[in-house]
N, C-alpha and C positions, 0 to 999 in steps of 0.2 A: 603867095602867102595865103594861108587859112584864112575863111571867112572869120572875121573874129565874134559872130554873132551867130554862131552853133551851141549847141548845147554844150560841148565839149572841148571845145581846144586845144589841139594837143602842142601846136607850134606857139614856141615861148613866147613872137612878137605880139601874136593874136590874145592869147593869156595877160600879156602885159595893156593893152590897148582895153580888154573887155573890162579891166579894172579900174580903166580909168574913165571910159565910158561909165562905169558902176554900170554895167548890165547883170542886174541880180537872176539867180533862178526863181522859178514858183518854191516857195515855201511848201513844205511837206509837214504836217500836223498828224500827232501821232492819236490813234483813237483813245479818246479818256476812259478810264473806267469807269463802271457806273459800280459804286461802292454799294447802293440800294438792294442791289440785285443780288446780293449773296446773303446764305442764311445767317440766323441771328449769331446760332455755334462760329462761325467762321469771324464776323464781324466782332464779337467777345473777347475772342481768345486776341485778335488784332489792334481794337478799337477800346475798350474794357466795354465798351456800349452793344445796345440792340438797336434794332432799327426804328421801334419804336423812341426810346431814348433819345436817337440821333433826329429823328421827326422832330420832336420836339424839344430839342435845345436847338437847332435851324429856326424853328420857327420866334424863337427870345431874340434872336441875334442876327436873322435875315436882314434889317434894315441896314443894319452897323458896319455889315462887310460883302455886300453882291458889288458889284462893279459897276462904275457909273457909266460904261457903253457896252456893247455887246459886239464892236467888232475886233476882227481877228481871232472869231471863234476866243470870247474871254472866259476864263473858268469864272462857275457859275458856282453861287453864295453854298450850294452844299458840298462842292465837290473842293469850296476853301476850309471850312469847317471839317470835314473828313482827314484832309493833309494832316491842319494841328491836331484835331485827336489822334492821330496816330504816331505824331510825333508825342504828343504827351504819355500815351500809351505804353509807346515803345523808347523812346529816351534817347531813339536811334539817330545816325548823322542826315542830313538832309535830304543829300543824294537818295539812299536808301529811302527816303518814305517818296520821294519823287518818283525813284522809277518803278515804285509797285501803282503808282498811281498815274505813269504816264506824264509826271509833269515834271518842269527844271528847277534845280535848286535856288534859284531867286524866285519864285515862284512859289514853294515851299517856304522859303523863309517869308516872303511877303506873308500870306495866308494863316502863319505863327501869329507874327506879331499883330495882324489885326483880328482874330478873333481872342486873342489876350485882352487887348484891349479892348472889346467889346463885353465881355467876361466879367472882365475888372468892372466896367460901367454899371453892371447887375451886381456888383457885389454886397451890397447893403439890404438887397432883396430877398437873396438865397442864405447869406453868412449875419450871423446877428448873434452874440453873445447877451444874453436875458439877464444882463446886470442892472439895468433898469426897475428888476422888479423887488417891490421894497422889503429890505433886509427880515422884515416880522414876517412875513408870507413863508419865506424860505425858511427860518428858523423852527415856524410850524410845523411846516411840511414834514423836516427834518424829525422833531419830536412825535409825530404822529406812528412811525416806522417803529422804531423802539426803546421811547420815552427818552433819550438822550437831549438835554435841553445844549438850547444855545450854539447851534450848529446851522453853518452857511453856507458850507461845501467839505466835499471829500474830494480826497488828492491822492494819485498815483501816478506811478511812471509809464507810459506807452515806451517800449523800448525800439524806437526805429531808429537807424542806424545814420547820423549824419556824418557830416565834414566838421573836423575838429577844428574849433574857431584859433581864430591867432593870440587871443590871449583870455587867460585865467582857461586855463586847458582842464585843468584837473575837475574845476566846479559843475561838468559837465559830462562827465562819466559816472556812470549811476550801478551798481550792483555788479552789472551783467559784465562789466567792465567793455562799455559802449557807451557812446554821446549819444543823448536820450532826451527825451523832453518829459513833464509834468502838464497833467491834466488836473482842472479841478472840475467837478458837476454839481447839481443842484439835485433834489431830491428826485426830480421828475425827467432826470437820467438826460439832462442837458447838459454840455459842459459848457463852462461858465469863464473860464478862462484857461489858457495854454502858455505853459515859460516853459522856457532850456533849465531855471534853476528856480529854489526859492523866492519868494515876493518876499521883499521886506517892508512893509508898505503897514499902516495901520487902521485896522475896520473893525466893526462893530458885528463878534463873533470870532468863532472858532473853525478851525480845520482839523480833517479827521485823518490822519496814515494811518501806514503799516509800519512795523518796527525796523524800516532800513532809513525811515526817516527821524532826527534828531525830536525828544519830544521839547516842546517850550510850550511858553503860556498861551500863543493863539494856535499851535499844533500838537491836538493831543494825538498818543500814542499808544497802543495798551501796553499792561502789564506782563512781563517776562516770567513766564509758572507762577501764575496765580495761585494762591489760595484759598478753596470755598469760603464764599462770603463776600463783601462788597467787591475785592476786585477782579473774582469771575465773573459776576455781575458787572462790572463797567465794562469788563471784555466781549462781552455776551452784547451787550447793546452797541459797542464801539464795532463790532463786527457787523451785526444784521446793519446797523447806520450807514458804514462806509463800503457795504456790500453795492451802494447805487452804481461805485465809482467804475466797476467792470465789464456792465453790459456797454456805456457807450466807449469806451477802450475798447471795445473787441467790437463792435457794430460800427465803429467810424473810421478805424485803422482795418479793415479784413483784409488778406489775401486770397480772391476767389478765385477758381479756373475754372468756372464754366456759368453760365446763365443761371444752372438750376443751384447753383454755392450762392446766390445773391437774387433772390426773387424781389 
């Protein structure tokens, strides 16, 4: 009979006997990557981040997700934080961000879900809607632009493309004929709140669209071929007004491809 305590075994008793001793082999750990180490162009186009970037959101979230020991060679608090960004990244399956990075798909999914929730912990820190600040300040603001009184926000459509909810389907299809959401901002190009549809809700002031939205009494609209005189004039001001609403649309929704598209 084979020794049953070779590396190898080939005789089936010996095979059967090593298993039930449980004589394990040496485990073989595969070398990690060091994601650091590559340029920022590379980590971009992978990660949406630079390295800078990655320094310091590691360093917001270092506490919340390193590993409470260090053996069995445990991956270390950046190289869990690299995983998730690259799966958020990339939107890819597990495996796939595991083996560019050396590591196993439980592994990868651990390192998702706790720096989500780490993430999540900071959310009130990073994410804050300036609803707070009092309804006259903004009205101000708003008439300082181009005299248009009594205005608290302007509203348009960012049009990104979601998953079509399971009901009331149609209320959420917008022009382009895509499910879409609504932005409203503040004069100081902050947006102030985000909905899939209108708010029916009642406050103190107006909102300002464009003409694919119905006009009512808290949503003004402009006029359709105006004629010189007051309502080129209201158009004239309803525009430069609600003109806040498209730098943060196009600065908070970008598609960049490269570092130098997002300085």
């Amino acid at each position: 009979m084979v020794c049953p305590f070779q590396d190898d075994p080939v005789h089936e008793g010996a095979a059967l006997l090593r298993r039930e001793l449980r004589l394990q082999r040496e485990r073989i750990y595969r070398p990690r990557v060091d994601v650091m180490s590559f340029p920022d162009t590379y980590l971009y186009e992978r990660y949406c981040f630079t390295s800078g970037t990655i320094a310091y959101s590691h360093d917001l979230i270092c506490p919340y997700i390193g590993s409470r020991t260090n053996r069995s060679l445990a991956v270390t608090s950046k190289q869990v934080l690299c995983a998730a960004l690259r799966f958020y990244a990339t939107g890819t399956f597990l495996y796939s961000v595991g083996d560019a990075q050396h590591l196993s798909k439980a592994t990868v999914c651990r390192a998702v879900r706790r720096v989500t929730l780490a993430l999540k912990g900071l959310l009130l820190r990073f994410v804050r809607f300036p609803g707070h600040e009092p309804i006259r300040a903004m009205k101000e603001a708003f008439h300082r632009i181009a005299g248009f009184p009594n205005v608290i926000g302007s509203m348009d459509g960012t049009h990104i493309p979601i998953k079509a909810p399971s009901q009331d389907d149609g209320a959420y299809v917008k022009r382009k004929s895509v499910h879409s959401i609504n932005i409203i901002c503040d004069a100081e190009y902050r947006i102030t709140n985000v909905v899939s549809k209108w708010i029916y809700r009642e406050f103190d002031g107006v909102l300002l669209g464009d003409r694919a939205y119905p006009c009512q009494p808290r949503l003004l609209t402009p006029y359709p071929d105006p004629e010189p005189g007051p309502r080129q004039n209201f158009n004239w001001a309803h525009c430069r007004t609600r003109a806040r609403v498209n730098r943060p649309a196009e600065s908070t929704f970008p598609v960049p491809t490269s570092p130098q598209d997002n300085p």
